[in-house]
PyMOL Python script that loads the backbone (N, CA, C, O; Angstrom):
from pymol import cmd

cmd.read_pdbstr("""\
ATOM      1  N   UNK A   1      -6.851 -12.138  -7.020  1.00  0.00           N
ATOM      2  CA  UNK A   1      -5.717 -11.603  -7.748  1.00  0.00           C
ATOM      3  C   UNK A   1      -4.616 -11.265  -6.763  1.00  0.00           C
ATOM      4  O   UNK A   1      -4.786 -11.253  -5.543  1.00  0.00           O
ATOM      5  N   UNK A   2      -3.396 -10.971  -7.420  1.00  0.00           N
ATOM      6  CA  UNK A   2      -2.488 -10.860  -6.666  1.00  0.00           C
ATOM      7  C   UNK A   2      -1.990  -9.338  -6.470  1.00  0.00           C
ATOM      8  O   UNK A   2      -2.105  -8.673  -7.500  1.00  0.00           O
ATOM      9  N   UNK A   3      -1.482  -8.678  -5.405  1.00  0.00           N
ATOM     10  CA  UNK A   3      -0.455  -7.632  -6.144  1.00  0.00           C
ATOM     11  C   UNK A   3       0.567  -7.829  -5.100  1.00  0.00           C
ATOM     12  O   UNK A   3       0.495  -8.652  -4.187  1.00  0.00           O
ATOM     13  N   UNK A   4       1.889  -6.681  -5.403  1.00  0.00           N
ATOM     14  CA  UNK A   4       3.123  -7.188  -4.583  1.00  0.00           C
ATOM     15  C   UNK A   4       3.534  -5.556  -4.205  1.00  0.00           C
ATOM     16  O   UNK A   4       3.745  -4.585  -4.931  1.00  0.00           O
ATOM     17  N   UNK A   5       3.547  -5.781  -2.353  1.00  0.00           N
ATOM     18  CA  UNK A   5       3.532  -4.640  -1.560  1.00  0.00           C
ATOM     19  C   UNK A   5       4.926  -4.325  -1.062  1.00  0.00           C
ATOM     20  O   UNK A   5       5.594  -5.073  -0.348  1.00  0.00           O
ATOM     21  N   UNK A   6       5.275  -3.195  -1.493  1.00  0.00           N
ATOM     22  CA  UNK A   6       6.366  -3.062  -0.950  1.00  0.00           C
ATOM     23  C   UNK A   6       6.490  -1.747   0.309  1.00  0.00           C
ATOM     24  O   UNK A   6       5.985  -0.666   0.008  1.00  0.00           O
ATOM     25  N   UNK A   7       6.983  -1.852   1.314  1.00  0.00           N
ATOM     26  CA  UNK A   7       7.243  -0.740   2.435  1.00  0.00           C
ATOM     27  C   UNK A   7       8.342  -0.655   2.712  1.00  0.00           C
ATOM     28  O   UNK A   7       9.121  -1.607   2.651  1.00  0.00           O
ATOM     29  N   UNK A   8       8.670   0.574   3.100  1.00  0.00           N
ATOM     30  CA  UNK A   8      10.306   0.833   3.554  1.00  0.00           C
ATOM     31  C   UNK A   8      10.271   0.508   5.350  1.00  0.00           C
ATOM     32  O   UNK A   8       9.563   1.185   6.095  1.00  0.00           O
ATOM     33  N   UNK A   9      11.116  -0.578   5.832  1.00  0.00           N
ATOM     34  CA  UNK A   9      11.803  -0.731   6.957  1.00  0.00           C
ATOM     35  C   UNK A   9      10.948  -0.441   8.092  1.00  0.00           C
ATOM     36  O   UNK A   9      10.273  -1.229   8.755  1.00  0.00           O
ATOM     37  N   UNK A  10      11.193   1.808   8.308  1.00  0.00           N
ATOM     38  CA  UNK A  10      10.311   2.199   8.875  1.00  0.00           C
ATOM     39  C   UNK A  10       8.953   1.860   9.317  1.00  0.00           C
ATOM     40  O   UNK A  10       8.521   2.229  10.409  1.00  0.00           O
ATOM     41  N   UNK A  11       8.473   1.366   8.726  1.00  0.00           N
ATOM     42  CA  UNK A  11       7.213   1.023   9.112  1.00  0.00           C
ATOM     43  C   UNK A  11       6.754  -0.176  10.042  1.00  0.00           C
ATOM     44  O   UNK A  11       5.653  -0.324  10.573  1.00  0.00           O
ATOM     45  N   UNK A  12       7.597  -0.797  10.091  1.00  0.00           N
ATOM     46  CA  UNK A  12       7.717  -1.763  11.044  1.00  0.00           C
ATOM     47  C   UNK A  12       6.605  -3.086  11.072  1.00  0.00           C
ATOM     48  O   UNK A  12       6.291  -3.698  12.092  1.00  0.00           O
ATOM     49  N   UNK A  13       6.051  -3.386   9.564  1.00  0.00           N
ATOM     50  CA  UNK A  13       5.105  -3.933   9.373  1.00  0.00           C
ATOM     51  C   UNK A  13       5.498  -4.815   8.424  1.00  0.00           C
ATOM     52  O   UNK A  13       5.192  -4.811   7.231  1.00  0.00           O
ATOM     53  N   UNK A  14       6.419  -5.819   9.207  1.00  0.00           N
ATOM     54  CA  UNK A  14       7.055  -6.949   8.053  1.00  0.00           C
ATOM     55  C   UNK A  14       6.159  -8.106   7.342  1.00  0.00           C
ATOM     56  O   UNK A  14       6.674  -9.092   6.814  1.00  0.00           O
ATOM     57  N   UNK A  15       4.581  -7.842   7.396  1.00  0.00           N
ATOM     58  CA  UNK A  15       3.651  -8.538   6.817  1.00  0.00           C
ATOM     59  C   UNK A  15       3.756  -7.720   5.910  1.00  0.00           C
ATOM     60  O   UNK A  15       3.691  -8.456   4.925  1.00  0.00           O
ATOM     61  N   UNK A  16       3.878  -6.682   5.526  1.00  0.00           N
ATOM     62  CA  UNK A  16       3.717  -5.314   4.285  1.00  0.00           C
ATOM     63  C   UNK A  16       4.799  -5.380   3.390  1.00  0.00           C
ATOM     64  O   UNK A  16       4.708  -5.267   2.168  1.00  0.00           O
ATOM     65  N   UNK A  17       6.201  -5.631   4.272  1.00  0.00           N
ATOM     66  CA  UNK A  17       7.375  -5.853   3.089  1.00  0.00           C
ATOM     67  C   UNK A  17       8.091  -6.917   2.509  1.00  0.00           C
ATOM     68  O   UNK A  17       8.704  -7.897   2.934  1.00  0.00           O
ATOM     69  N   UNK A  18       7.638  -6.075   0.608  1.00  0.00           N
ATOM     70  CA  UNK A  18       8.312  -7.187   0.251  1.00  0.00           C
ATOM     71  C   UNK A  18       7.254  -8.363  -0.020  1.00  0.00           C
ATOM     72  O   UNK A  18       7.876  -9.235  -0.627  1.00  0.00           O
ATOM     73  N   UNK A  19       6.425  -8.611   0.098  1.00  0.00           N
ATOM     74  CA  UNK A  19       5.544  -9.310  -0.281  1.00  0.00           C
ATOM     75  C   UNK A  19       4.351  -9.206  -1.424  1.00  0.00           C
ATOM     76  O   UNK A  19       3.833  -8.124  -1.697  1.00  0.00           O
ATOM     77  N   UNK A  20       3.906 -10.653  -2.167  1.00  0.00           N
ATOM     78  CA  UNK A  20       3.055 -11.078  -2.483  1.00  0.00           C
ATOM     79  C   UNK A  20       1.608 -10.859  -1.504  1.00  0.00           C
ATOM     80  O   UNK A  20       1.319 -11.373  -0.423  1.00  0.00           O
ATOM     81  N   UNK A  21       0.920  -9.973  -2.283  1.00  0.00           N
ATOM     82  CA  UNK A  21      -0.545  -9.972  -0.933  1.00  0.00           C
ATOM     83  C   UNK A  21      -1.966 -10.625  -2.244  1.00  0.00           C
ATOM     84  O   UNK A  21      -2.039 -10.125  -3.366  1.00  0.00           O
ATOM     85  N   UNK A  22      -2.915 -11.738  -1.782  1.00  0.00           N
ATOM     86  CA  UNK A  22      -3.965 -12.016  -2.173  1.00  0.00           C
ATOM     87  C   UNK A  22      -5.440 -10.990  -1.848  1.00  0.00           C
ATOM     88  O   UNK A  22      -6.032 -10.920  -0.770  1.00  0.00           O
ATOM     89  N   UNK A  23      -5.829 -10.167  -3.290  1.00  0.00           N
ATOM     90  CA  UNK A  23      -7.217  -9.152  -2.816  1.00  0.00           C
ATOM     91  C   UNK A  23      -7.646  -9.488  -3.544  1.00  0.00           C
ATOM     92  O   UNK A  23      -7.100 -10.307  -4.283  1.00  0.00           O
ATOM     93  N   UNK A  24      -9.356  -8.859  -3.816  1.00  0.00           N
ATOM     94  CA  UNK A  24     -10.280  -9.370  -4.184  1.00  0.00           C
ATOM     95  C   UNK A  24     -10.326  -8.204  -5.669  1.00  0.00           C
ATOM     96  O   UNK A  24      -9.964  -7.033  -5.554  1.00  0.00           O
ATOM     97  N   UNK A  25     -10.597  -8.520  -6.380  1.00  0.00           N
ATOM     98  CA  UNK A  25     -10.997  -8.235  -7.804  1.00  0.00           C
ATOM     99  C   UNK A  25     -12.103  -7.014  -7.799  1.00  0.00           C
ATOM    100  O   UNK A  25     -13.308  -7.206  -7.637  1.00  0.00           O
ATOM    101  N   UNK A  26     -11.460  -5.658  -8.015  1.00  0.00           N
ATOM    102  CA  UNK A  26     -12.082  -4.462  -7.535  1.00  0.00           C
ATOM    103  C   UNK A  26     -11.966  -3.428  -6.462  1.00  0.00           C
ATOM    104  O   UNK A  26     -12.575  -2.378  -6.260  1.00  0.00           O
ATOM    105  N   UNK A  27     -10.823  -4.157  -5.724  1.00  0.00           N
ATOM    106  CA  UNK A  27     -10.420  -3.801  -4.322  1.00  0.00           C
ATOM    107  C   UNK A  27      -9.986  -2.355  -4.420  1.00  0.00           C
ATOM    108  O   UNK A  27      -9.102  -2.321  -5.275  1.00  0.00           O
ATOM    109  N   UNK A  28     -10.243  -0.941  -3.852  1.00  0.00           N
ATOM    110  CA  UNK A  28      -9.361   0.243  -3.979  1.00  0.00           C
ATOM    111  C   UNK A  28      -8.278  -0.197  -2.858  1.00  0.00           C
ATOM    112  O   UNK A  28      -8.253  -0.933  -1.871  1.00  0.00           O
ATOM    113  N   UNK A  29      -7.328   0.728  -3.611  1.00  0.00           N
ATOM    114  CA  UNK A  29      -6.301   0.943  -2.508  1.00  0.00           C
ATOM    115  C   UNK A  29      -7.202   1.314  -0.983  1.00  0.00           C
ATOM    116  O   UNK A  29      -7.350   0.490  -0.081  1.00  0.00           O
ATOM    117  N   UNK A  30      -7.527   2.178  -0.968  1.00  0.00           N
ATOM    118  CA  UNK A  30      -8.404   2.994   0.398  1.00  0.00           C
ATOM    119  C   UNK A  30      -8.798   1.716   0.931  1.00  0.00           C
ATOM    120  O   UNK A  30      -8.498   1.617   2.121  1.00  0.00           O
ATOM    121  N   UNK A  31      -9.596   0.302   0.256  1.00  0.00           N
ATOM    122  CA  UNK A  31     -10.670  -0.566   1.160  1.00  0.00           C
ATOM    123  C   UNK A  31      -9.329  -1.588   1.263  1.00  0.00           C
ATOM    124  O   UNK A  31      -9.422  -2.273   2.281  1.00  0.00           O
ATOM    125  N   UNK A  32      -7.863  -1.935   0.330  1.00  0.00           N
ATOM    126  CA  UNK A  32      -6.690  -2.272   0.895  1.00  0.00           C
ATOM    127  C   UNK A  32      -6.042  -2.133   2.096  1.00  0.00           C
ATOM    128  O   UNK A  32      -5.562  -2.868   2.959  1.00  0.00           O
ATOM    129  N   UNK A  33      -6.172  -1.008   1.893  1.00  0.00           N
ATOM    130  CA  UNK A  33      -5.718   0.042   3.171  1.00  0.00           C
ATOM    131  C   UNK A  33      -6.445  -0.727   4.492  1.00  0.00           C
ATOM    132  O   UNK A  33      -6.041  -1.420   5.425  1.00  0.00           O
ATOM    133  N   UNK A  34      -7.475  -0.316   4.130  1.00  0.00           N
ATOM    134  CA  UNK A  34      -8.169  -0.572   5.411  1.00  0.00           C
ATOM    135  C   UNK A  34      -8.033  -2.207   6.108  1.00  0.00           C
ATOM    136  O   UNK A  34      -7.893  -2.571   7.275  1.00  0.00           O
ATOM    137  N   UNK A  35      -8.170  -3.130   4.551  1.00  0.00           N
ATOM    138  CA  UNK A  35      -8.356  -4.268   4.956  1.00  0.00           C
ATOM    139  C   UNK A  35      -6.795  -4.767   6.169  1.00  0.00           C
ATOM    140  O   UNK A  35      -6.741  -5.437   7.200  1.00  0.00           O
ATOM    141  N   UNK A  36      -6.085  -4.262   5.614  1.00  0.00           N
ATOM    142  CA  UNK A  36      -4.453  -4.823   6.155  1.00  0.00           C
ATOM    143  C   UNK A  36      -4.148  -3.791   7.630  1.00  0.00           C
ATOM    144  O   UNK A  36      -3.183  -3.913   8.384  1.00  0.00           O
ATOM    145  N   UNK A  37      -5.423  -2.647   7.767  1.00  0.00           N
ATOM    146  CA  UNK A  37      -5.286  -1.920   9.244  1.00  0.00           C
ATOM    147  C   UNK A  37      -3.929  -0.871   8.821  1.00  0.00           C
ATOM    148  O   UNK A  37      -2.877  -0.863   9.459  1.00  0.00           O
ATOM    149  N   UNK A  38      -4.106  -0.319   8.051  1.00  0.00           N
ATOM    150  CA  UNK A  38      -2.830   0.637   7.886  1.00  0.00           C
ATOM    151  C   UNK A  38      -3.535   1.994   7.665  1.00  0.00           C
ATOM    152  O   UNK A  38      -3.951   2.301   6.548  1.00  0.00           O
ATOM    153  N   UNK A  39      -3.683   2.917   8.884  1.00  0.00           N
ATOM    154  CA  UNK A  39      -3.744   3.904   8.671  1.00  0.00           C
ATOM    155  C   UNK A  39      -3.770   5.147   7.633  1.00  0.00           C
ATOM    156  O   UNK A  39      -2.626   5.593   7.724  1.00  0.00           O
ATOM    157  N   UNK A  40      -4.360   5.816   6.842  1.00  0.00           N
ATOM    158  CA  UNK A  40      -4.288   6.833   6.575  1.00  0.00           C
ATOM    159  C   UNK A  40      -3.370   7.964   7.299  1.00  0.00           C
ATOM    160  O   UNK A  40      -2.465   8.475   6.640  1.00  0.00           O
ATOM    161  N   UNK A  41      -3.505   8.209   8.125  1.00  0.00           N
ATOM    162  CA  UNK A  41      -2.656   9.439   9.298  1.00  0.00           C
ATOM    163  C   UNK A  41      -1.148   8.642   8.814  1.00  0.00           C
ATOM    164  O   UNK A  41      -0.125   9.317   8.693  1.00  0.00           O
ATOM    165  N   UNK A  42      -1.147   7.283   8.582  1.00  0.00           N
ATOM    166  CA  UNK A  42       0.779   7.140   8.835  1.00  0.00           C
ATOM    167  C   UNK A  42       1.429   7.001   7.701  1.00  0.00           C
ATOM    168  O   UNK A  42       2.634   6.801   7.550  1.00  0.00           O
ATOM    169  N   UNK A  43       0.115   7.174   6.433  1.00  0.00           N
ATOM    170  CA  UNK A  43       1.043   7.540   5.092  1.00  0.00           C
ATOM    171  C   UNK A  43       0.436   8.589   4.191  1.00  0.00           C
ATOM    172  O   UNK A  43      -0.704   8.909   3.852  1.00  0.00           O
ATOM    173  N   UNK A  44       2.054   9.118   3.868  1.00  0.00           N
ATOM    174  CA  UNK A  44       2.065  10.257   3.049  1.00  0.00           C
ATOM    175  C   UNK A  44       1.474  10.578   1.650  1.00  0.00           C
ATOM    176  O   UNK A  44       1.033  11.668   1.284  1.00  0.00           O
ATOM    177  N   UNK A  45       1.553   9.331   0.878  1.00  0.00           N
ATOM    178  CA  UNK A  45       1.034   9.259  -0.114  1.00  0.00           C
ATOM    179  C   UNK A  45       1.364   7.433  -0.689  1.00  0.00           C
ATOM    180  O   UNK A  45       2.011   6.812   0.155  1.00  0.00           O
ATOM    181  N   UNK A  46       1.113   6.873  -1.551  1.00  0.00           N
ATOM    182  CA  UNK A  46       1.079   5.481  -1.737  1.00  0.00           C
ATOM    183  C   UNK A  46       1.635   5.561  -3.528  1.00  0.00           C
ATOM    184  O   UNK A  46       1.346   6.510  -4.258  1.00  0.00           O
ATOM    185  N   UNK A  47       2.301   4.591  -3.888  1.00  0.00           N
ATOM    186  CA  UNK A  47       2.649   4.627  -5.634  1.00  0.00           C
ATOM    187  C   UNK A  47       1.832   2.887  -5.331  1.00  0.00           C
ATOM    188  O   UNK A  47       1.517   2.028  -4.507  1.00  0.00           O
ATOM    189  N   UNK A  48       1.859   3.401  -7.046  1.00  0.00           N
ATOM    190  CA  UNK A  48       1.029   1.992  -7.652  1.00  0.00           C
ATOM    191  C   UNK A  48       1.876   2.559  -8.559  1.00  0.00           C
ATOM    192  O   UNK A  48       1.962   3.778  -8.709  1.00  0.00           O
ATOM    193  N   UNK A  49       2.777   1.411  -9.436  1.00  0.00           N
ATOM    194  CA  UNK A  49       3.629   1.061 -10.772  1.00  0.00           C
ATOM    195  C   UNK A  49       4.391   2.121 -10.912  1.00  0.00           C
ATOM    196  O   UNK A  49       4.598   2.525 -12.056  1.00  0.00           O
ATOM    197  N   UNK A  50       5.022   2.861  -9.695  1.00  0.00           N
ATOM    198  CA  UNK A  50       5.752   3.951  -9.960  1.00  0.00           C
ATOM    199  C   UNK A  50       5.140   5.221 -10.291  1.00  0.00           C
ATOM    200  O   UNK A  50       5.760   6.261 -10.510  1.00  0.00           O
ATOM    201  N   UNK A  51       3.508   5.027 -10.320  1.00  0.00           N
ATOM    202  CA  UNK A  51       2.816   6.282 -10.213  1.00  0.00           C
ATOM    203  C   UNK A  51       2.371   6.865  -9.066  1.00  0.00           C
ATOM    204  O   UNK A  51       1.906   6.012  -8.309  1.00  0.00           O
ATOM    205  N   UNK A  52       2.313   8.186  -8.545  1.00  0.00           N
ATOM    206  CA  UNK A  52       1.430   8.256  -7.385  1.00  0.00           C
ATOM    207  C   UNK A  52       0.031   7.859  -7.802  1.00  0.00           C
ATOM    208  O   UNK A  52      -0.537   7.916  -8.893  1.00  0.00           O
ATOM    209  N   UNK A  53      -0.389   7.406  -6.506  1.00  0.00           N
ATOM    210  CA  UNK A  53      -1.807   6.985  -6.507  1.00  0.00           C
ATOM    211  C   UNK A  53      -3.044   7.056  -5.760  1.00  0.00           C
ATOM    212  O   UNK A  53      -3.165   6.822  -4.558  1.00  0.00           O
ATOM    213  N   UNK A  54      -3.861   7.363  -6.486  1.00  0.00           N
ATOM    214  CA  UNK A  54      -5.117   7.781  -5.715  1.00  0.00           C
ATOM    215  C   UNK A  54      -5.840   7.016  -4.575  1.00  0.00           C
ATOM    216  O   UNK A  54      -5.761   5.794  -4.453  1.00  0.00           O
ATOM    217  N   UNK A  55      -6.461   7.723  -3.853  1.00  0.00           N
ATOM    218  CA  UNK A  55      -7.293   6.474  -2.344  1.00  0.00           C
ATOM    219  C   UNK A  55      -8.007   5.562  -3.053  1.00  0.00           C
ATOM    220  O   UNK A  55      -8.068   4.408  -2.630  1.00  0.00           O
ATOM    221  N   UNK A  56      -8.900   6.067  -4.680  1.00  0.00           N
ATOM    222  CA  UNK A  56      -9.936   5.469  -5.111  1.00  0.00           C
ATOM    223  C   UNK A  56      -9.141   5.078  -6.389  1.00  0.00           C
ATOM    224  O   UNK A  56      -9.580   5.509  -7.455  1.00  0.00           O
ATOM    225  N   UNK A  57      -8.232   4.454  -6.398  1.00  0.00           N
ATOM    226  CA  UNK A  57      -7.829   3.505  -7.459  1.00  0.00           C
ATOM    227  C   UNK A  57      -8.053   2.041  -7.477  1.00  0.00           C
ATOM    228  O   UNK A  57      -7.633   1.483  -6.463  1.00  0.00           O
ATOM    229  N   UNK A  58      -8.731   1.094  -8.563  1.00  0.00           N
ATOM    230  CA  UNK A  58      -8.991   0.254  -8.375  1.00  0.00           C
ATOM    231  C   UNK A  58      -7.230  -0.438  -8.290  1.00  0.00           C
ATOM    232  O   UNK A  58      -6.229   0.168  -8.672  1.00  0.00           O
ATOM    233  N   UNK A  59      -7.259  -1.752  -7.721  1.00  0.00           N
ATOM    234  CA  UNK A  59      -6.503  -2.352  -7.903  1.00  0.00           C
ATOM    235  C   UNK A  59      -6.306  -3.337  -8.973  1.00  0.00           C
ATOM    236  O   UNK A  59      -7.332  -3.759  -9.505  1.00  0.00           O
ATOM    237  N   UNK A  60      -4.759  -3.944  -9.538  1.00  0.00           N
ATOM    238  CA  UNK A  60      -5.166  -4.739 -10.080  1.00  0.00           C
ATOM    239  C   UNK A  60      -3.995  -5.776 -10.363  1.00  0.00           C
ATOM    240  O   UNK A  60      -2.885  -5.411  -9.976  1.00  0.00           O
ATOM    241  N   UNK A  61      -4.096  -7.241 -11.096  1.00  0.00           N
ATOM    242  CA  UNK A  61      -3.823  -8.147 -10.443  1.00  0.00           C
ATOM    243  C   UNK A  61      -1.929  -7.638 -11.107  1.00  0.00           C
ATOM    244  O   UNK A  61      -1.824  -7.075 -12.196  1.00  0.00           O
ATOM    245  N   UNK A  62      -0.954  -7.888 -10.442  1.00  0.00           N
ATOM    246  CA  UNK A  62       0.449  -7.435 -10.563  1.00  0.00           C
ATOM    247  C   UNK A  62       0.935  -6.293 -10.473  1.00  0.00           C
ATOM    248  O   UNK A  62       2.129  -6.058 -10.655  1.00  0.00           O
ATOM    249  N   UNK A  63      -0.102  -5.268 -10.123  1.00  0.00           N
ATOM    250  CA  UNK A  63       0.464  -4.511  -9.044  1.00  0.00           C
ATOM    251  C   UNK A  63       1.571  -4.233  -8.638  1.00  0.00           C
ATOM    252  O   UNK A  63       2.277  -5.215  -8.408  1.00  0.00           O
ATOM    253  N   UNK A  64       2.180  -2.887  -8.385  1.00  0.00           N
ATOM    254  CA  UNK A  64       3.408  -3.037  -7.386  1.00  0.00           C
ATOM    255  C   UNK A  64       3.438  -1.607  -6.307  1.00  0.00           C
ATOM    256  O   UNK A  64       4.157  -0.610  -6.374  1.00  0.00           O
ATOM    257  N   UNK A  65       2.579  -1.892  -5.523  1.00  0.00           N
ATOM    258  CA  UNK A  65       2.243  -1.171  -4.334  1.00  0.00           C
ATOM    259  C   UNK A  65       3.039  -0.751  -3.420  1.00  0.00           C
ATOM    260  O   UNK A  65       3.568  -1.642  -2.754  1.00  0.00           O
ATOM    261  N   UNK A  66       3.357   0.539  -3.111  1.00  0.00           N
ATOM    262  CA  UNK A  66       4.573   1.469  -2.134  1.00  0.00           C
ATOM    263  C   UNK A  66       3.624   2.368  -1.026  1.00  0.00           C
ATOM    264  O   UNK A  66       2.502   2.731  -1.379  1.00  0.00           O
ATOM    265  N   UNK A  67       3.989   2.602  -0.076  1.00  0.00           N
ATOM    266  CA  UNK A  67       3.427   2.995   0.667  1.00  0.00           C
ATOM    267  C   UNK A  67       4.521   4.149   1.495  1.00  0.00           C
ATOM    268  O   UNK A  67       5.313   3.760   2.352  1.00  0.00           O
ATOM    269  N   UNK A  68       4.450   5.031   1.240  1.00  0.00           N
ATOM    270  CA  UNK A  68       5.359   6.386   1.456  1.00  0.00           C
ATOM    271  C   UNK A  68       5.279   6.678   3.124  1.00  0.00           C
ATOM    272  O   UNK A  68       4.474   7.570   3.392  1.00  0.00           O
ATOM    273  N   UNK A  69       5.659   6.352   3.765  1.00  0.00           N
ATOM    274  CA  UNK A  69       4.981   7.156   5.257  1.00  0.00           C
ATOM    275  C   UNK A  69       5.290   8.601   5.483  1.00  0.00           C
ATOM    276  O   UNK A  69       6.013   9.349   4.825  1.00  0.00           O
ATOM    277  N   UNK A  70       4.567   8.835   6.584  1.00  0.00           N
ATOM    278  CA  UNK A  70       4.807  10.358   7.257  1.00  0.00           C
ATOM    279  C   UNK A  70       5.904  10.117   7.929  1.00  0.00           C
ATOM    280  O   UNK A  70       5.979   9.000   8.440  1.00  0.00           O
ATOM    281  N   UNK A  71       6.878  10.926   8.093  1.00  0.00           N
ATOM    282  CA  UNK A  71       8.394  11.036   8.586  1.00  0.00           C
ATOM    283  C   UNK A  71       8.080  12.112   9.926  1.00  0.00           C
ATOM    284  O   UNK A  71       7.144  12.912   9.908  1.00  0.00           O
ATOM    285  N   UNK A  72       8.666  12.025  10.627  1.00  0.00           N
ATOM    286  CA  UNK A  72       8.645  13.302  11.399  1.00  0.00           C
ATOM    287  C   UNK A  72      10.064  13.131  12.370  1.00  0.00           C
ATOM    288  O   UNK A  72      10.284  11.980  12.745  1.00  0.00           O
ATOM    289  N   UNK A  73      10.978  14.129  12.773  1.00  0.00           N
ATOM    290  CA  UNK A  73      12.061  14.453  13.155  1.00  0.00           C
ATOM    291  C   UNK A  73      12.620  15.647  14.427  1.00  0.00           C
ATOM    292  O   UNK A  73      11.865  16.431  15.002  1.00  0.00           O
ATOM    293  N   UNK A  74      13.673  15.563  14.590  1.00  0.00           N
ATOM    294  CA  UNK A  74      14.014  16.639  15.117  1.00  0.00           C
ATOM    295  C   UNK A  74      15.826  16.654  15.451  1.00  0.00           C
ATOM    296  O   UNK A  74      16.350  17.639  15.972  1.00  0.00           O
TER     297      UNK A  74
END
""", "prot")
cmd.dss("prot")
cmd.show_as("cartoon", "prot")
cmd.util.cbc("prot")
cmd.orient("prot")
């Protein structure tokens, strides 16, 4: 199945934005996460369809996946 990942700039992970990504049927975000090597520690929270979304949400196929990062400043 498909879903479509979107990241802001920041993140510097132009495989992540803006794209069409191919997962497997059952996939959580969390084993997503993991599969594509994207940290937990570097995001704040994640939307699925404009909802926030849980680590243990299944995925599913059309999707539209955001990935919020941690900001930090001075």
């Amino acid at each position: 199945m498909e879903i479509n990942v979107i990241t802001p700039p920041t993140y510097r992970r132009p495989d992540l934005q803006n794209k069409t990504i191919e997962v497997e049927e059952g996939k959580t975000l969390q084993q997503f996460m993991a599969d594509v090597k994207l940290a937990n520690s570097s995001v704040a929270y994640a939307i699925i369809n404009q909802q926030k979304a849980k680590m243990t949400q299944e995925l599913k196929h059309g999707d539209q996946v955001s990935f919020i990062p941690m900001m930090a400043g001075g």
